[in-house]
TORPA-4810 file (N, C-alpha, C, O; in nm, 3 decimals):
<nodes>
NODE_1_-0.584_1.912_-0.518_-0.514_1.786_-0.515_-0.368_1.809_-0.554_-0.317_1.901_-0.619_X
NODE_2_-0.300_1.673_-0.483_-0.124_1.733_-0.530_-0.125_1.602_-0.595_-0.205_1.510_-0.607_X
NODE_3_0.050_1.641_-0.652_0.079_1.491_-0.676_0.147_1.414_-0.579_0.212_1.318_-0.621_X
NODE_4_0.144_1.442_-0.425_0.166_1.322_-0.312_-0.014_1.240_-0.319_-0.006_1.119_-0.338_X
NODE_5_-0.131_1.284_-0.307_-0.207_1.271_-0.261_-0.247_1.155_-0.392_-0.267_1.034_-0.378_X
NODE_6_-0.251_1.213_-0.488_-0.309_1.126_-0.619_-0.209_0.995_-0.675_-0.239_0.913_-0.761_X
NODE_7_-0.084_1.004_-0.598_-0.028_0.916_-0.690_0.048_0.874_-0.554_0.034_0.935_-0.448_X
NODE_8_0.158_0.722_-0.578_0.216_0.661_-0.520_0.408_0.706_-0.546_0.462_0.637_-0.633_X
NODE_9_0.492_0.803_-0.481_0.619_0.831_-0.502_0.705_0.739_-0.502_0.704_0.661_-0.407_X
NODE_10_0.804_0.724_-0.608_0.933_0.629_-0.547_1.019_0.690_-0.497_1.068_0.802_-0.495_X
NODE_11_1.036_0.533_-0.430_1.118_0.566_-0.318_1.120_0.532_-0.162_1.066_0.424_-0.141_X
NODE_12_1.160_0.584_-0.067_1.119_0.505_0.050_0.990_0.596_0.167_0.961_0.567_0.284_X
NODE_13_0.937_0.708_0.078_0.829_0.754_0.124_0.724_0.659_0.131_0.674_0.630_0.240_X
NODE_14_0.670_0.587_-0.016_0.588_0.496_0.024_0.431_0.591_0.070_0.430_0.697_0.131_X
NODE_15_0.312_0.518_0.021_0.149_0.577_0.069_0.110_0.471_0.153_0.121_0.349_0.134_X
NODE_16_0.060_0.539_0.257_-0.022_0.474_0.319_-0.216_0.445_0.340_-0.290_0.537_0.376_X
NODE_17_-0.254_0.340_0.319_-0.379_0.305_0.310_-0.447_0.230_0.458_-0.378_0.166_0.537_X
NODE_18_-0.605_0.256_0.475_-0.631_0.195_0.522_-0.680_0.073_0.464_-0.670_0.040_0.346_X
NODE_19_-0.758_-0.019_0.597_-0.808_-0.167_0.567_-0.940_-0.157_0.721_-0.956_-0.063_0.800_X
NODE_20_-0.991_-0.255_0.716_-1.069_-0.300_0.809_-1.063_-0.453_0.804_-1.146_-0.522_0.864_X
NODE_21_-0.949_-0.512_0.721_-0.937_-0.656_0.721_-0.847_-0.688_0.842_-0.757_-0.609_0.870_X
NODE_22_-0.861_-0.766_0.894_-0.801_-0.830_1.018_-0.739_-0.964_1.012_-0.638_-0.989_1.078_X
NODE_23_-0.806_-1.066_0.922_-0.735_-1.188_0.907_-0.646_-1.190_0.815_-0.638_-1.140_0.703_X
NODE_24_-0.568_-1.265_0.888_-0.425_-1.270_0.776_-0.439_-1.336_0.673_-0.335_-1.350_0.608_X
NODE_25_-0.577_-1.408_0.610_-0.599_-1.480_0.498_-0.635_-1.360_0.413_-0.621_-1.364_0.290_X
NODE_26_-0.671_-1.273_0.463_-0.735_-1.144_0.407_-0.620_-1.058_0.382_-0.596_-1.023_0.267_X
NODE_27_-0.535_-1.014_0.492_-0.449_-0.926_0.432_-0.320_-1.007_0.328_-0.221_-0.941_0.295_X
NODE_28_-0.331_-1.097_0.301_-0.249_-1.171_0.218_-0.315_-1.145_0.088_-0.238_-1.076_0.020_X
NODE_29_-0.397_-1.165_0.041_-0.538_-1.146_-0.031_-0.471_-0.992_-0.085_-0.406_-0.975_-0.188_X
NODE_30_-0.506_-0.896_0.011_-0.522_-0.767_-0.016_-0.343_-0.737_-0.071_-0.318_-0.657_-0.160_X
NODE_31_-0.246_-0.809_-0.007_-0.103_-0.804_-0.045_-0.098_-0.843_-0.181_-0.066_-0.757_-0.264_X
NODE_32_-0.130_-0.979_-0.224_-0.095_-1.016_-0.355_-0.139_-0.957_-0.449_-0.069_-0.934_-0.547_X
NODE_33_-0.297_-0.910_-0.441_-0.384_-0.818_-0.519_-0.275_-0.677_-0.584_-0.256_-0.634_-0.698_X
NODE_34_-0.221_-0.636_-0.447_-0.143_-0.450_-0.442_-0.016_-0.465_-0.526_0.026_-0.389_-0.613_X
NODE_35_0.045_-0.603_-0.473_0.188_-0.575_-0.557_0.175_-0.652_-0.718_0.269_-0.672_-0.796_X
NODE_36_0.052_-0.680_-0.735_0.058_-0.724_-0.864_0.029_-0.589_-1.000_0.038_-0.600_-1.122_X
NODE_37_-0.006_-0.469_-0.915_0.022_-0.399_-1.007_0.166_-0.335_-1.070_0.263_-0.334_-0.993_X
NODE_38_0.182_-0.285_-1.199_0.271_-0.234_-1.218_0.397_-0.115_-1.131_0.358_-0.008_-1.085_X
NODE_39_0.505_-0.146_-1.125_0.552_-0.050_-1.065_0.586_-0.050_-0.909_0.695_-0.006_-0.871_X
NODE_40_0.496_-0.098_-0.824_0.534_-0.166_-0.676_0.600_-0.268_-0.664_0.601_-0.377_-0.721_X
NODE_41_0.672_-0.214_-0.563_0.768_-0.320_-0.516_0.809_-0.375_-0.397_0.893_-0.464_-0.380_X
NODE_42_0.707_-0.283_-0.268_0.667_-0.372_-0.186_0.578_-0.304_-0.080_0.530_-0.192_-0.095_X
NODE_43_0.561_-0.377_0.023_0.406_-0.390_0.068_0.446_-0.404_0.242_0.537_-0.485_0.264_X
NODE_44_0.393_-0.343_0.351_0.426_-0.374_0.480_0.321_-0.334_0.515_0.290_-0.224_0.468_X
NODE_45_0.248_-0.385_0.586_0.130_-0.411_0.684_0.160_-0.321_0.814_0.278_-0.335_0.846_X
NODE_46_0.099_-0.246_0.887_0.102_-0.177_1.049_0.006_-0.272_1.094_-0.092_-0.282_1.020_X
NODE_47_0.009_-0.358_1.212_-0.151_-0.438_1.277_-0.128_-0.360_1.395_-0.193_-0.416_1.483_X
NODE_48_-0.081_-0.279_1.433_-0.088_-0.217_1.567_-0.179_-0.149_1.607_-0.218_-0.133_1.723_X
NODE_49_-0.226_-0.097_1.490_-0.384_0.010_1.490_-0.473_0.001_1.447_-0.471_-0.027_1.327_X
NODE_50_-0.558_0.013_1.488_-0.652_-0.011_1.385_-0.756_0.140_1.350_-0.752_0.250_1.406_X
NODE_51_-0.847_0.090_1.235_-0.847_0.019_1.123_-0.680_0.005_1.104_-0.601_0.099_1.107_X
NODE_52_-0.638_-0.166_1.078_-0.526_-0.200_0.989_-0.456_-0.115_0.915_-0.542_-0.065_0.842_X
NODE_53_-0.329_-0.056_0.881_-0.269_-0.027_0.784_-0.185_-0.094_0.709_-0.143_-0.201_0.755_X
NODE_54_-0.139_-0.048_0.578_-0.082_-0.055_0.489_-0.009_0.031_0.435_-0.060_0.140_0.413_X
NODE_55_0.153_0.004_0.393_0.207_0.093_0.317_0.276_0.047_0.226_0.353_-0.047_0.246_X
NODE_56_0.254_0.124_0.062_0.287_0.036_-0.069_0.411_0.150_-0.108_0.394_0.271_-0.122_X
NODE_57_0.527_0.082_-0.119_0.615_0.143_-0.248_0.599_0.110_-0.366_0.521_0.026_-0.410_X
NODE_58_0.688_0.191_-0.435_0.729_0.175_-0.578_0.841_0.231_-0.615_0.901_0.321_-0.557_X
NODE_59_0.871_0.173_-0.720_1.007_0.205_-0.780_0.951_0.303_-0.913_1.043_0.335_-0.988_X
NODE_60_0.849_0.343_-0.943_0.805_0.457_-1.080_0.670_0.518_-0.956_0.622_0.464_-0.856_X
NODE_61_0.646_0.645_-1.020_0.559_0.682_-1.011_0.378_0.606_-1.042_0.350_0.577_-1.159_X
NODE_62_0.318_0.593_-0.978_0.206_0.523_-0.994_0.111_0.597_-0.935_0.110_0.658_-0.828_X
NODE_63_-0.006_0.576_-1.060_-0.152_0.696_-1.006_-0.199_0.591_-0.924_-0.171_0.473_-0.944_X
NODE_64_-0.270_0.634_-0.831_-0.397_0.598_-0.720_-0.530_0.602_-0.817_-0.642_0.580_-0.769_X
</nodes>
């Protein structure tokens, strides 16, 4: 394991996650949930592919 894989970098690298949520009541859900942790600071959705993606910044380092 590295520390790209285990943790979230700041900056504009940003991790990317999957989803299998599709409704936007859901990925709103899954948005407010992500940036309410410490340290993120924001959140952009891919719907082009699926499974759904997601990609979270942060401004500190943050474990996964």
């Amino acid at each position: 394991m590295s520390l790209l894989s285990k943790n979230i970098i700041s900056g504009n690298h940003g991790k990317v996650f999957g989803t299998n949520a599709k409704d936007q009541k859901d990925l709103e859900r899954i948005k407010n949930k992500v940036l309410s942790f410490r340290g993120l600071k924001d959140f952009k959705i891919n719907s082009k592919v699926s499974p759904r993606e997601f990609i979270v910044y942060s401004s500190e380092l943050v474990k996964v």
